[in-house]
N, CA and C atoms as an extended XYZ file, in Angstrom:
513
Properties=species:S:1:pos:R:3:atomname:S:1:resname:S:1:resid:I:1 pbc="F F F"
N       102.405      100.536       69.275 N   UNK     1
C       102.564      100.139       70.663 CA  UNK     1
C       103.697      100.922       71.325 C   UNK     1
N       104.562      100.991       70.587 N   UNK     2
C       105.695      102.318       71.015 CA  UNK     2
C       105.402      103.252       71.387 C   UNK     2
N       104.287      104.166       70.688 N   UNK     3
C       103.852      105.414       71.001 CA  UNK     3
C       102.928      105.348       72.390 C   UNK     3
N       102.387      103.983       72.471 N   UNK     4
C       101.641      103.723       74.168 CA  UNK     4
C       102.331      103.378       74.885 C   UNK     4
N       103.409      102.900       74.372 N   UNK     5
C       104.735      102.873       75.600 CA  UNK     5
C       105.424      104.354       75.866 C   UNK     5
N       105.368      104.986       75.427 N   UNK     6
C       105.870      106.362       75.666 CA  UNK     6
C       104.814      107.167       76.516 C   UNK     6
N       103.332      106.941       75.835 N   UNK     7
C       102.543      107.648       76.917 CA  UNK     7
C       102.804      107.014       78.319 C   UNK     7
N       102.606      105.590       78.711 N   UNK     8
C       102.749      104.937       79.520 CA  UNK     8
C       103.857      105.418       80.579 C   UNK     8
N       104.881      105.783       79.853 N   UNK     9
C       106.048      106.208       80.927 CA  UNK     9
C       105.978      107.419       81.508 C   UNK     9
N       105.323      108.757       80.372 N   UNK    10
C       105.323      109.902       81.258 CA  UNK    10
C       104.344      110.351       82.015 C   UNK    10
N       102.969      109.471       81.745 N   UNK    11
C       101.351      109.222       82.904 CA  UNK    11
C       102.534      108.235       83.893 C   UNK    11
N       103.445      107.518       84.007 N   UNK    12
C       104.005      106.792       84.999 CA  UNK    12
C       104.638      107.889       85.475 C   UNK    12
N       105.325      108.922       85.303 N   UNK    13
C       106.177      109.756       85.939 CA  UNK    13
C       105.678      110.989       86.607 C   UNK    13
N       104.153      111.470       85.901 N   UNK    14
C       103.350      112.098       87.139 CA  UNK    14
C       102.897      111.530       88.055 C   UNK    14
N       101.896      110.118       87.646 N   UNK    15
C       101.829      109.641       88.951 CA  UNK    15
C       102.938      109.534       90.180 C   UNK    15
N       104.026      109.231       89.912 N   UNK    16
C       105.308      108.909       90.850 CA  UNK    16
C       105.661      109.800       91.425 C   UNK    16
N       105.454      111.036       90.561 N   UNK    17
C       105.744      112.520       91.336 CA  UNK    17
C       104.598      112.715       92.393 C   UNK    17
N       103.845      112.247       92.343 N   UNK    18
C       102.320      112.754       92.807 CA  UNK    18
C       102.643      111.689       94.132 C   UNK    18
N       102.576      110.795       93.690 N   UNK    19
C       103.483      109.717       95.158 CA  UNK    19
C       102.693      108.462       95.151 C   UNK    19
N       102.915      107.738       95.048 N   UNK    20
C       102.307      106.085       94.604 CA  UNK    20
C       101.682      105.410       96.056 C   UNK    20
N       100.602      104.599       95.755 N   UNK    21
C       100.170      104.041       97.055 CA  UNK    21
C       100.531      103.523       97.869 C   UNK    21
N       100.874      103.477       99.113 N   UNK    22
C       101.202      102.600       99.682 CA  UNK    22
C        99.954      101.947      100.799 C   UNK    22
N       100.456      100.587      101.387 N   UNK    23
C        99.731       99.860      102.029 CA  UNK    23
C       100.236       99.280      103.208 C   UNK    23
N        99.859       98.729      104.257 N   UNK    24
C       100.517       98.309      105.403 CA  UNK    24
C       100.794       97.095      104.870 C   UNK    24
N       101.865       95.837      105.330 N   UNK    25
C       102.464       94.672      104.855 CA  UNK    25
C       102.933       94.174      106.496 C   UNK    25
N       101.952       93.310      106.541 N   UNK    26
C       102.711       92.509      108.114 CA  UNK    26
C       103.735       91.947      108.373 C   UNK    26
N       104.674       92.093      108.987 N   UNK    27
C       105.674       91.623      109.409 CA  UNK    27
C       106.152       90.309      110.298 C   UNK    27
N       106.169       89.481      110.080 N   UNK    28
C       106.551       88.389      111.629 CA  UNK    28
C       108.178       88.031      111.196 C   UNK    28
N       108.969       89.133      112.712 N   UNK    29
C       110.197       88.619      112.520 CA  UNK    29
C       110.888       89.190      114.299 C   UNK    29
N       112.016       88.332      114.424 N   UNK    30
C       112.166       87.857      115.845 CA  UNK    30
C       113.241       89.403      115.686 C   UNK    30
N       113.138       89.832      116.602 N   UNK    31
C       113.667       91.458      117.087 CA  UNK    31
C       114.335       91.424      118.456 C   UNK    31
N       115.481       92.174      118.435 N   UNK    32
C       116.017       92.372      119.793 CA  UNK    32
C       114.753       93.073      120.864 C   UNK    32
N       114.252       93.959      120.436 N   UNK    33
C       113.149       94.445      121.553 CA  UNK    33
C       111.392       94.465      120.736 C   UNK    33
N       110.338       94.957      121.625 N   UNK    34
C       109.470       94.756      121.269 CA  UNK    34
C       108.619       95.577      120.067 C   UNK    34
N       108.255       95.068      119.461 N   UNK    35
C       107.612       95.948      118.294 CA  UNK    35
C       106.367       95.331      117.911 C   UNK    35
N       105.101       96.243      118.217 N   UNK    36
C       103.909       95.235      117.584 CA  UNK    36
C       103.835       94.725      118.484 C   UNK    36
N       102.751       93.730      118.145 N   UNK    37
C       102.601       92.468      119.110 CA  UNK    37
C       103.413       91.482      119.174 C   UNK    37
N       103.816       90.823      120.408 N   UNK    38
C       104.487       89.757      120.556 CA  UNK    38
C       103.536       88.344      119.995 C   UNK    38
N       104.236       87.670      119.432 N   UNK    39
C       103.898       86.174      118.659 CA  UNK    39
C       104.204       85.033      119.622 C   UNK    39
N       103.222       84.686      120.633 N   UNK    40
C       103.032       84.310      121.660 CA  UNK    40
C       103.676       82.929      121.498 C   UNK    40
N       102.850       81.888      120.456 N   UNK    41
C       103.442       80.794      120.281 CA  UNK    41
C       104.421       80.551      119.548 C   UNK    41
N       105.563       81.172      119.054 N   UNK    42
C       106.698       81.635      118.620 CA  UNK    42
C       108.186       82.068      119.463 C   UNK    42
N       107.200       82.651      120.817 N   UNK    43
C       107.654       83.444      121.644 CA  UNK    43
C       108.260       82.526      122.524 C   UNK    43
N       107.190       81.548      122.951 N   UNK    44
C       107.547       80.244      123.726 CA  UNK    44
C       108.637       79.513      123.427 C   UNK    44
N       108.860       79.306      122.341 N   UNK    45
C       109.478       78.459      121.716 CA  UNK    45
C       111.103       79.000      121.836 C   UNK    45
N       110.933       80.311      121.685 N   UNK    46
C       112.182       80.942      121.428 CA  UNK    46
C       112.451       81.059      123.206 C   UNK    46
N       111.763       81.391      124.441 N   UNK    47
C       111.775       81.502      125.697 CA  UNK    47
C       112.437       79.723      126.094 C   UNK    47
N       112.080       78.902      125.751 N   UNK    48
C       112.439       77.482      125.879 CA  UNK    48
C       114.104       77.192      125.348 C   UNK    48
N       114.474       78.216      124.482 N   UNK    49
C       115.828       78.319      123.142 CA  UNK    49
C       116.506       79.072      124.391 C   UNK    49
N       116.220       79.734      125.347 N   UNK    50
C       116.629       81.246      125.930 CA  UNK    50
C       117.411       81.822      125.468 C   UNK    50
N       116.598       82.529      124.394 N   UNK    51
C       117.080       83.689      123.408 CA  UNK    51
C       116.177       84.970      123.667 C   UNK    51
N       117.406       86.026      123.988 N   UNK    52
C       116.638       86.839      124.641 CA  UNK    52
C       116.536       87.837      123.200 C   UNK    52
N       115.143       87.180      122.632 N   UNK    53
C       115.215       87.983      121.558 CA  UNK    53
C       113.202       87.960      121.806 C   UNK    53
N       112.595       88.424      121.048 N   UNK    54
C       111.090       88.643      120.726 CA  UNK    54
C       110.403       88.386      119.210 C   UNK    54
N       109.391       87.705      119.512 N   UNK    55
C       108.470       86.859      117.816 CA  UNK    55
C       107.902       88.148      117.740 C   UNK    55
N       107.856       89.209      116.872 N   UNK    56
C       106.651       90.210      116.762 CA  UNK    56
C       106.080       90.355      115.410 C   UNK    56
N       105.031       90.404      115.588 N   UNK    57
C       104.269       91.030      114.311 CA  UNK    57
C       103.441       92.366      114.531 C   UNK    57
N       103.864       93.011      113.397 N   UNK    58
C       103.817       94.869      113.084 CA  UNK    58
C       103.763       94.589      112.044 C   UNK    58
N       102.871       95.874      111.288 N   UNK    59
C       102.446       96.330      110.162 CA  UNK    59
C       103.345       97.585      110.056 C   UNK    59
N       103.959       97.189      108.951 N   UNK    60
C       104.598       98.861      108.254 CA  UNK    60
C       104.177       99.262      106.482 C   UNK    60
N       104.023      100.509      106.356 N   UNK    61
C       103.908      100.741      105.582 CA  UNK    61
C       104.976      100.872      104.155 C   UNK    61
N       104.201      100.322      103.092 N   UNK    62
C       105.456       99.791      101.887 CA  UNK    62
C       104.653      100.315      100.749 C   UNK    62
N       105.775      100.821       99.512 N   UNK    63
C       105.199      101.050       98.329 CA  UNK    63
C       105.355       99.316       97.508 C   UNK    63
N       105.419       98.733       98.270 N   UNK    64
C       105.826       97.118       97.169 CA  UNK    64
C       104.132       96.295       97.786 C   UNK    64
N       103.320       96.860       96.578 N   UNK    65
C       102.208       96.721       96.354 CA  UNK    65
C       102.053       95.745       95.424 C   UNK    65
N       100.726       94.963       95.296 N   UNK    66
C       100.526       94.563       93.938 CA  UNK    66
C       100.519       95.569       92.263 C   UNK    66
N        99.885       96.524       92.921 N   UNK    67
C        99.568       97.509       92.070 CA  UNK    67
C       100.659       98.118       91.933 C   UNK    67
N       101.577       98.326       92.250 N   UNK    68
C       102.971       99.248       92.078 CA  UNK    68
C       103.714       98.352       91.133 C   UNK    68
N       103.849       97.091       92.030 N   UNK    69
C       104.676       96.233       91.004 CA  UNK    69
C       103.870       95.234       89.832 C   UNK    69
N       103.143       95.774       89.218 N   UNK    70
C       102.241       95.549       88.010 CA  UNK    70
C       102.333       96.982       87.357 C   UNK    70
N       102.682       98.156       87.904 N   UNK    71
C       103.275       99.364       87.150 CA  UNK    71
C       104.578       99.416       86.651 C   UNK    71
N       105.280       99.140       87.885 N   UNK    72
C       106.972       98.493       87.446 CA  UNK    72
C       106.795       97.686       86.582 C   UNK    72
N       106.300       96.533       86.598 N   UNK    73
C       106.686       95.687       85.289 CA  UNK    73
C       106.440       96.150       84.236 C   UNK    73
N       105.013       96.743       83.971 N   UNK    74
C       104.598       97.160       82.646 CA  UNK    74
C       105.770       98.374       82.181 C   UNK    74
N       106.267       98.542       82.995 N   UNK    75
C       107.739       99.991       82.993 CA  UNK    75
C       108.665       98.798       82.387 C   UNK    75
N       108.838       98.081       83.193 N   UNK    76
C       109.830       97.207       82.256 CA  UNK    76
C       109.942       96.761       80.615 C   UNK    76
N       108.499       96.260       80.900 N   UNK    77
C       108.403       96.071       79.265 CA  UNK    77
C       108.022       96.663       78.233 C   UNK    77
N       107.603       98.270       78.916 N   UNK    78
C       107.748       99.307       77.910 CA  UNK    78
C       109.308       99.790       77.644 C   UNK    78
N       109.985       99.136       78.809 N   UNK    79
C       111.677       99.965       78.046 CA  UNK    79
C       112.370       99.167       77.528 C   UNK    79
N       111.535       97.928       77.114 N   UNK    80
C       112.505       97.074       76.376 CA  UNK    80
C       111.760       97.455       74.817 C   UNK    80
N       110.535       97.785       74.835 N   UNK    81
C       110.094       98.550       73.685 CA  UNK    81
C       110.509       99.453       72.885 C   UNK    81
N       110.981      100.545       73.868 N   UNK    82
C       111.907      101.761       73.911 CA  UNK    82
C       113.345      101.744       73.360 C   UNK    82
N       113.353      100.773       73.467 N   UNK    83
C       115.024      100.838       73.126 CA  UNK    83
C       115.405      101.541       72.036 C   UNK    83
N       116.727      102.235       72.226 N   UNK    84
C       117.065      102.850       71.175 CA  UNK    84
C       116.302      103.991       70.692 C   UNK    84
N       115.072      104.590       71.281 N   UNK    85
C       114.553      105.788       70.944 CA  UNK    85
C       114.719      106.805       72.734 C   UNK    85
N       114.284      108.002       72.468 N   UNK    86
C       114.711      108.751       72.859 CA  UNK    86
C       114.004      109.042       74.003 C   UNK    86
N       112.934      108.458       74.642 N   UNK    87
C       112.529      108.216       76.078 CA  UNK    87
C       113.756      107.595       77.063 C   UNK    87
N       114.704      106.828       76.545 N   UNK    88
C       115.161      106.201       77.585 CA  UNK    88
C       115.707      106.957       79.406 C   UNK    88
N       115.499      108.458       79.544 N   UNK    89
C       115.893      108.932       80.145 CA  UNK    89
C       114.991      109.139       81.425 C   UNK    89
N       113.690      109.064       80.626 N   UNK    90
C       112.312      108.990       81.727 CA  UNK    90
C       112.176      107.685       81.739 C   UNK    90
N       112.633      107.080       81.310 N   UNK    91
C       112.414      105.336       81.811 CA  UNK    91
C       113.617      104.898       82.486 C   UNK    91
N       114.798      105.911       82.436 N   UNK    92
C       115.724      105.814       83.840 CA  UNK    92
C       115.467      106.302       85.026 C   UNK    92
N       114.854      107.648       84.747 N   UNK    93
C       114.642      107.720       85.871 CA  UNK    93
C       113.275      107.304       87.001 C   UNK    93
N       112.270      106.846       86.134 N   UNK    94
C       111.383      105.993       86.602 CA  UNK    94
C       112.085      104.618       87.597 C   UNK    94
N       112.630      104.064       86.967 N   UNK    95
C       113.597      103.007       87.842 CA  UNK    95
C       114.102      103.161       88.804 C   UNK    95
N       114.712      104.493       88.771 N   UNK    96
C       115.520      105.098       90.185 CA  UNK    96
C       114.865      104.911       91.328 C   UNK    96
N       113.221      106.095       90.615 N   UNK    97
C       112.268      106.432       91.640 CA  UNK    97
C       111.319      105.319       91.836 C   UNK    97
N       111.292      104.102       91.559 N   UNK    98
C       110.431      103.048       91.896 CA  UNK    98
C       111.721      101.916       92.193 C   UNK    98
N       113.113      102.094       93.194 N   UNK    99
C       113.508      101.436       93.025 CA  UNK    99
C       113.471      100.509       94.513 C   UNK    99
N       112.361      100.881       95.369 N   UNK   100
C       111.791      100.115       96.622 CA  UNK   100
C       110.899       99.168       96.303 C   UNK   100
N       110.154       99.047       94.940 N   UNK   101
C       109.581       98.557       94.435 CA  UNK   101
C       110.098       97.161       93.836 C   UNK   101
N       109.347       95.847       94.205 N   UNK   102
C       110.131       94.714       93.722 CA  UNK   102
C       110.098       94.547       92.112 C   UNK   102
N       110.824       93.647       91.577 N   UNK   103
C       110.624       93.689       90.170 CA  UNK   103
C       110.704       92.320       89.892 C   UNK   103
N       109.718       91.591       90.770 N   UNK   104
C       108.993       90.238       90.069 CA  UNK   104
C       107.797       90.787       89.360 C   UNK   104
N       107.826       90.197       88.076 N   UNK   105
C       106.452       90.080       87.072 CA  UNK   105
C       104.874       89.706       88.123 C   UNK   105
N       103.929       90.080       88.285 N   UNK   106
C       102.913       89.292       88.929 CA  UNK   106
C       102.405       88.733       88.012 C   UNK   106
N       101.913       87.274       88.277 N   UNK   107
C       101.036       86.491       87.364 CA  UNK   107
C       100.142       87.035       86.669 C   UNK   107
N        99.498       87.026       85.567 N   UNK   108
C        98.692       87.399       84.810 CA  UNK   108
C        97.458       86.828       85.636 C   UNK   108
N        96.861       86.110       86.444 N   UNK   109
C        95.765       85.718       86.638 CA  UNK   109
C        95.563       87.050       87.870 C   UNK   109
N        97.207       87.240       88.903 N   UNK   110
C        96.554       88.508       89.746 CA  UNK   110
C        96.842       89.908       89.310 C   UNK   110
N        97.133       89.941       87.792 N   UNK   111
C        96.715       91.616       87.076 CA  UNK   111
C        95.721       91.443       86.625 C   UNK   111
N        94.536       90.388       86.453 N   UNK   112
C        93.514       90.497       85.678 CA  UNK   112
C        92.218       91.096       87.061 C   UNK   112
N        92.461       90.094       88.273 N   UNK   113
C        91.497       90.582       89.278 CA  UNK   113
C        91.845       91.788       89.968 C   UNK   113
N        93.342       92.660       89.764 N   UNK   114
C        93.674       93.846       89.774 CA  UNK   114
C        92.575       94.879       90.086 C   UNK   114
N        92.447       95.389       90.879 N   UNK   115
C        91.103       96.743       91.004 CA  UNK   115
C        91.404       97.946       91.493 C   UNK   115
N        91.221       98.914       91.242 N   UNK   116
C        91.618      100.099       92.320 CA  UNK   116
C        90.109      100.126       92.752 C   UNK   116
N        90.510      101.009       94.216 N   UNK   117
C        90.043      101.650       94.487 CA  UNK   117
C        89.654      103.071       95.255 C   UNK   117
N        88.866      103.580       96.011 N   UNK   118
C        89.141      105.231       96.144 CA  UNK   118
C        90.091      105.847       96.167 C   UNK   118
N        90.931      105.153       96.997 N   UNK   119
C        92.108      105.551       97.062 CA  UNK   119
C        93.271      105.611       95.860 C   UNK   119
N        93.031      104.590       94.606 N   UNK   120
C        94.121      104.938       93.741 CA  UNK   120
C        93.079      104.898       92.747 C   UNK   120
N        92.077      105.644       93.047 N   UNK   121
C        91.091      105.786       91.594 CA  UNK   121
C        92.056      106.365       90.273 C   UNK   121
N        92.640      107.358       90.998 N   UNK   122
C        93.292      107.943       90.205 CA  UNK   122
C        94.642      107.205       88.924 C   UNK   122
N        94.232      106.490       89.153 N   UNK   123
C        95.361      105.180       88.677 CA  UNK   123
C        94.767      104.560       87.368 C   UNK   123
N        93.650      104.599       88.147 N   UNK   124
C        92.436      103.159       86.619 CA  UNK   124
C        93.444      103.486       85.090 C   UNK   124
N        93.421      104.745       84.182 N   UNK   125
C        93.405      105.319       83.207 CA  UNK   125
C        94.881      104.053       82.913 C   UNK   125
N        95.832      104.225       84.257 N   UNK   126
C        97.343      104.247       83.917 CA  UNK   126
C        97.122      102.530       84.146 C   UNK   126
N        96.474      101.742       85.131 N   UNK   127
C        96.448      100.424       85.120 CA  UNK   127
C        95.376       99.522       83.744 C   UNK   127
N        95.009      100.519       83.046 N   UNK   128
C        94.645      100.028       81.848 CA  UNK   128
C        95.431      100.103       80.767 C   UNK   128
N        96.437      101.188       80.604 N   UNK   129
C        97.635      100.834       79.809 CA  UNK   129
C        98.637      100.148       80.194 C   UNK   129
N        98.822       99.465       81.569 N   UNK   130
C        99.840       98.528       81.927 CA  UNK   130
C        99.161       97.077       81.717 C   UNK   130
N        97.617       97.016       81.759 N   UNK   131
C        97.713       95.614       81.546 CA  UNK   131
C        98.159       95.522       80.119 C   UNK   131
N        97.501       96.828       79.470 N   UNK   132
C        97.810       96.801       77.704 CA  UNK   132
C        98.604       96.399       77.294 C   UNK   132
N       100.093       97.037       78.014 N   UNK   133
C       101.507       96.655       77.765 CA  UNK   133
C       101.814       95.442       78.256 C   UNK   133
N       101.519       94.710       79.401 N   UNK   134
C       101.747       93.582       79.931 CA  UNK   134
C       101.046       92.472       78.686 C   UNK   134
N        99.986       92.476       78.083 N   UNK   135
C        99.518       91.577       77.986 CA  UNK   135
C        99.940       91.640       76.475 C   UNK   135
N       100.924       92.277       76.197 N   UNK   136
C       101.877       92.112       74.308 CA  UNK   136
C       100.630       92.732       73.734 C   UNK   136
N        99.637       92.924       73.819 N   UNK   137
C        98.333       93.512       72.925 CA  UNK   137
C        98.502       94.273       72.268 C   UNK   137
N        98.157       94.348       70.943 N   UNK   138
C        97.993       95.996       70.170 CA  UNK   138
C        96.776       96.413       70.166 C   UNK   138
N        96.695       98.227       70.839 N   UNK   139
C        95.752       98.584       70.843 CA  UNK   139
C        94.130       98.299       70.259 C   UNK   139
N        94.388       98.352       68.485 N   UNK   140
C        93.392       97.856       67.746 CA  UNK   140
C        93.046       96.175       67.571 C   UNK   140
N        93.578       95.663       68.449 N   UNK   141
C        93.198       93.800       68.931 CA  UNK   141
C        93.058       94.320       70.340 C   UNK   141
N        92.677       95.282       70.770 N   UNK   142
C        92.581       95.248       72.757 CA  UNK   142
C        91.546       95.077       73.289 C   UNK   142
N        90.536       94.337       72.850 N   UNK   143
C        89.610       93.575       73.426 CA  UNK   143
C        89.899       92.415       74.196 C   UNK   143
N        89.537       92.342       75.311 N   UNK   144
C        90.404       91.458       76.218 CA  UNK   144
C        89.520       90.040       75.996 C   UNK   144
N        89.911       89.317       77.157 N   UNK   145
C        89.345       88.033       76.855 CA  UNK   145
C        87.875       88.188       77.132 C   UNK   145
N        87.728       88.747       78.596 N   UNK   146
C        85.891       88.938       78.773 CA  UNK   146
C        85.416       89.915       78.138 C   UNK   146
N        85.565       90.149       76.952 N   UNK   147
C        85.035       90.900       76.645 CA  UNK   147
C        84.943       92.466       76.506 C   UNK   147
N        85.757       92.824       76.844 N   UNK   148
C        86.255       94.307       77.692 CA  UNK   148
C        86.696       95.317       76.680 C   UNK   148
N        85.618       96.311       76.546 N   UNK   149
C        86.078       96.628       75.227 CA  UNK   149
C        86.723       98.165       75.135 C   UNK   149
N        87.453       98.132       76.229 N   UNK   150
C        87.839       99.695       76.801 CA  UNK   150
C        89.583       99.327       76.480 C   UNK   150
N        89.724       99.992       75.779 N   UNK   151
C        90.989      100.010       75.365 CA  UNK   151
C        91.492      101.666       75.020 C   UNK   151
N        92.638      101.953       73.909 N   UNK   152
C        93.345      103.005       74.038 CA  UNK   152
C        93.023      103.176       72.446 C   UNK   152
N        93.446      104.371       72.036 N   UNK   153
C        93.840      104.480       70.461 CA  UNK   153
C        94.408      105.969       70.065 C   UNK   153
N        95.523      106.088       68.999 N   UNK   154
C        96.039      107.117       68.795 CA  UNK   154
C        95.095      107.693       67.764 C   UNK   154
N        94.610      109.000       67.716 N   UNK   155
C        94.030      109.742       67.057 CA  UNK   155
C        94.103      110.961       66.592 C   UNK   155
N        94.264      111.571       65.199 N   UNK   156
C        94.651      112.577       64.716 CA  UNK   156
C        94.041      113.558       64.603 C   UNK   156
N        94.111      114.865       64.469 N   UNK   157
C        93.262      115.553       63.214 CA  UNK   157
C        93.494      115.794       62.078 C   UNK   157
N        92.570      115.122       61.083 N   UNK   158
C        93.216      114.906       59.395 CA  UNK   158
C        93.527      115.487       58.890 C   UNK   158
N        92.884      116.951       59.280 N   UNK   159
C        92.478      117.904       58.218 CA  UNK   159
C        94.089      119.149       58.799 C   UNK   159
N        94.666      118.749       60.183 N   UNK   160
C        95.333      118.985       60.301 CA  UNK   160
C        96.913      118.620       59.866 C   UNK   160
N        96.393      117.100       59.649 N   UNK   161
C        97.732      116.124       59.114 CA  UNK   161
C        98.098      116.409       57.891 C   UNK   161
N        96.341      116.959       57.151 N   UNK   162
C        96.828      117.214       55.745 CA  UNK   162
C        97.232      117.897       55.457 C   UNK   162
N        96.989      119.570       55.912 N   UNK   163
C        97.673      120.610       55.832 CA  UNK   163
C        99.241      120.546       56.071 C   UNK   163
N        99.586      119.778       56.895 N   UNK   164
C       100.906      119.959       57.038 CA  UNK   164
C       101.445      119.371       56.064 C   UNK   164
N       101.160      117.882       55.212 N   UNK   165
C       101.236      117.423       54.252 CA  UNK   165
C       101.867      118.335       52.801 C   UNK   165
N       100.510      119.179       52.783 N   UNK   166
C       100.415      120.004       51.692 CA  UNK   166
C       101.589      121.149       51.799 C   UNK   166
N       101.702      121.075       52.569 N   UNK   167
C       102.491      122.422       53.016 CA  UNK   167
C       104.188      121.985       52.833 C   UNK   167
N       104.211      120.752       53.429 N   UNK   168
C       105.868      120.022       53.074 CA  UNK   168
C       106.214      119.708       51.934 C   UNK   168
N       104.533      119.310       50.922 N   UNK   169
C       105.203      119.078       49.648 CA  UNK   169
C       105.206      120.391       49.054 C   UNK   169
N       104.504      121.578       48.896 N   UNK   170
C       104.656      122.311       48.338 CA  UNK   170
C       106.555      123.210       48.783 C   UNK   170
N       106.823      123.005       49.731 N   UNK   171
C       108.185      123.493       49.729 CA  UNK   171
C       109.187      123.116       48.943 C   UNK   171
């Protein structure tokens, strides 16, 4: 699971370079001037207060996604994996660069209905090793609960493993 925590961090550090999704996140908050639409029945209320202030709601764009912060976490609990081996430097600086990103855990019930789509297709590969890591699993038990039988696995070439074998003991 170490060694998928290590892949995990440096497929996390191209994606991040590459630039992570973001999404619009609505806003309702009272502003010295106007932004967005004014929040009419909000507005009243505050016009009745005579506060010369404005209710608005605007959409801005944020990387504090579901999907971002279900990457962050699984970052989290691959660097508590990590410890003491010699990634810790790409799992610092992962932190840095995801540090707009919140770092509440999301419930396991909303990483399971988790989905990409067109837009972060490119993601699937990396949100299947974060539920991996999220969900304590070892690869060879990573059959999920429904059934899901798409998981990860480290794989060698033998004939390569052996040679090197042969070659260390014969020295």
């Amino acid at each position: 699971i170490a060694a998928l925590a290590r892949l995990y961090c440096h497929r996390l550090l191209e994606a991040v370079r590459r630039g992570l999704r973001q999404d619009y996140v609505v806003h309702h908050e009272v502003l010295s001037r106007v932004r967005g639409k004014i929040d009419w029945p909000t507005q009243a209320k505050l016009h009745v207060a005579q506060r010369p202030e404005f209710s608005c709601i605007f959409d801005e764009r944020s990387e504090d996604t579901l999907l971002n912060r279900t990457l962050k976490a699984a970052l989290l609990q691959a660097a508590s994996l990590l410890e003491g081996i010699r990634g810790n430097r790409v799992v610092t600086e992962l932190r840095h660069m995801m540090a707009d990103i919140g770092n509440e855990r999301p419930s396991p019930a909303d990483v399971l209905r988790l989905r990409t789509d067109r837009m972060s297709r490119h993601l699937q590969p990396l949100l299947t090793l974060a539920k991996l890591i999220l969900g304590n699993r070892n690869p060879d038990l990573g059959r999920s609960a429904e059934g899901s039988r798409d998981t990860f696995a480290l794989v060698w070439d033998m004939n390569v493993l052996f040679e090197e074998y042969v070659g260390r003991v014969c020295q």
